[in-house]
C-alpha positions, 0 to 999 in steps of 0.5 A: 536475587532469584526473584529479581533473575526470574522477573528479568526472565518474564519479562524478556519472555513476554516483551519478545512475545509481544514484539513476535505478534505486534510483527505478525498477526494481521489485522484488517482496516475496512474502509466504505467509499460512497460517491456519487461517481461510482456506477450502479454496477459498482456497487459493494465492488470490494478491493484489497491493498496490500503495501511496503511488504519489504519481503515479509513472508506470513508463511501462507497467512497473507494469502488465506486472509486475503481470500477470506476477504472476498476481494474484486481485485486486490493491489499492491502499492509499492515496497513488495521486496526491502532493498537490503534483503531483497528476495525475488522469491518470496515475492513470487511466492505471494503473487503466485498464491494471490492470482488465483483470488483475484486480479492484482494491479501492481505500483513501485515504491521508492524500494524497487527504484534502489534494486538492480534486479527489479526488471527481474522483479517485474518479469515475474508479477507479468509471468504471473499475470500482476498488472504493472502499472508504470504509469497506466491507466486500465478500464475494469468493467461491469455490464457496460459501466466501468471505473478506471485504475491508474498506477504510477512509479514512485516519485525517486525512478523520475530523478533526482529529490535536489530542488524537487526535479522528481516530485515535478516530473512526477506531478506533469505525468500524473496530469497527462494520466489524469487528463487521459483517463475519462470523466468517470470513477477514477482510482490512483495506485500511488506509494507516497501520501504525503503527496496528496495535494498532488493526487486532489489536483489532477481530479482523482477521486480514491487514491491507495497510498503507503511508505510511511509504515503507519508510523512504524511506532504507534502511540495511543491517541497519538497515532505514528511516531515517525515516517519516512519523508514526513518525520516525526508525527506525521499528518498522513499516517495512517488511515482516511484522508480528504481532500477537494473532492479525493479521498485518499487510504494510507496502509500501515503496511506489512513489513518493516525495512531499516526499524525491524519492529512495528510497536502498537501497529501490527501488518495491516490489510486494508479492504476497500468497499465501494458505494454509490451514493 
């Protein structure tokens, strides 16, 4: 009976071990972009995502990781605070660490959009000099050459999801943005991936998405169990996606909203390399 009880002891241990570090030991996913679009000035411009961080605070971690990264501009597609335990301040904690590294460009997922505080949310990221992007488009330039970066609210601040009212005002914005913004480099700041076909029709050419936690569960050589608004075994991730000339990077995420576990998939950071080919 004794060896059963400290079996079942060992093993509660190590299980909670595993789950403690599968939820807190960050990891990084390193993309190169090559594209003939991108300017000579360009080259080697290195840019960190962060996404659906559902107030999640690494104590200091996420920041330090980031500045090791050496990061052009860093950005934030969506979810910085969970509706359910939304805390202003551990948002602004972060920002407040990040802007002293590199310049931040800042979208809302569908978590902002549920917050009646997110106008107080948002007076922070701009009292500590965030970009909002809510549908922007902002030119970043190098010796006379520049790359453009649009960013665009989640699909649920353009109404309802009933007959796919928001998911069509959305795709006429997204084309306004698209047909302003120039002929050169164009990167978009979207939370949802699954939206894809969306973001290769308006013509961009690297989009940063989230919002489906990697899978949240993540099985060898399956990939993610279950996303929202994908279900389960979704197409769209995690990782690397192209489509008709986009090339579109799905982050797995830091935080976790409803599951509070992340199983085989631990907080991801996602640096981004530019290159001209």
């Amino acid at each position: 009976m004794k060896k059963i009880i400290a079996c079942v002891c060992i093993t509660a241990i190590a299980a909670g071990g595993y789950l403690y570090w599968g939820n807190n030991s960050l990891t990084v996913s390193r993309y190169t972009i090559e594209n003939v679009k991108i300017p000579k000035s360009f080259d080697g411009f290195k840019i960190v995502q962060l996404s659906d961080i559902h107030n999640k605070d690494f104590g200091g971690r996420l920041s330090e990781k980031v500045k090791e990264l050496l990061p052009d501009i860093i950005v934030i597609t969506g979810d910085l605070i969970d509706s359910r335990k939304t805390d202003i301040s551990v948002a602004e904690k972060l920002i407040a660490e990040l802007k002293s590294i590199a310049p931040i460009y800042y979208i809302t997922g569908n978590h902002e959009s549920r917050i009646e505080a997110y106008p107080e949310l948002r007076a922070v990221l701009e009292k500590h000099g965030a970009a909002v992007l809510d549908g922007k488009t902002v030119d970043i330039e190098r010796n006379g050459e520049k790359i453009t970066v649009t960013g665009i609210d989640d699909t649920t601040f353009f109404g309802s999801a009933v007959l796919d009212e928001s998911k069509i005002i959305f795709s006429q914005k997204l084309k306004e943005l698209a047909e302003n913004r120039g002929d050169g480099f164009g990167i978009l700041l979207s939370h949802r991936p699954e939206l894809i076909d969306i973001y290769a029709e308006h013509g961009y050419d690297l989009a940063f998405t989230g919002h489906a936690h990697g899978g949240q569960i993540r099985l060898p050589f399956v990939g993610g169990v279950l996303t929202p608004n994908q279900g389960f075994f979704p197409e769209y991730d995690a990782g690397e996606f192209k489509k008709d000339g986009l090339t579109m990077l799905v982050s797995r995420g830091l935080g976790n909203s409803l599951f509070p576990f992340r199983i085989g998939n631990r907080p991801d950071i996602v640096l981004c390399e530019l290159k001209g080919e």
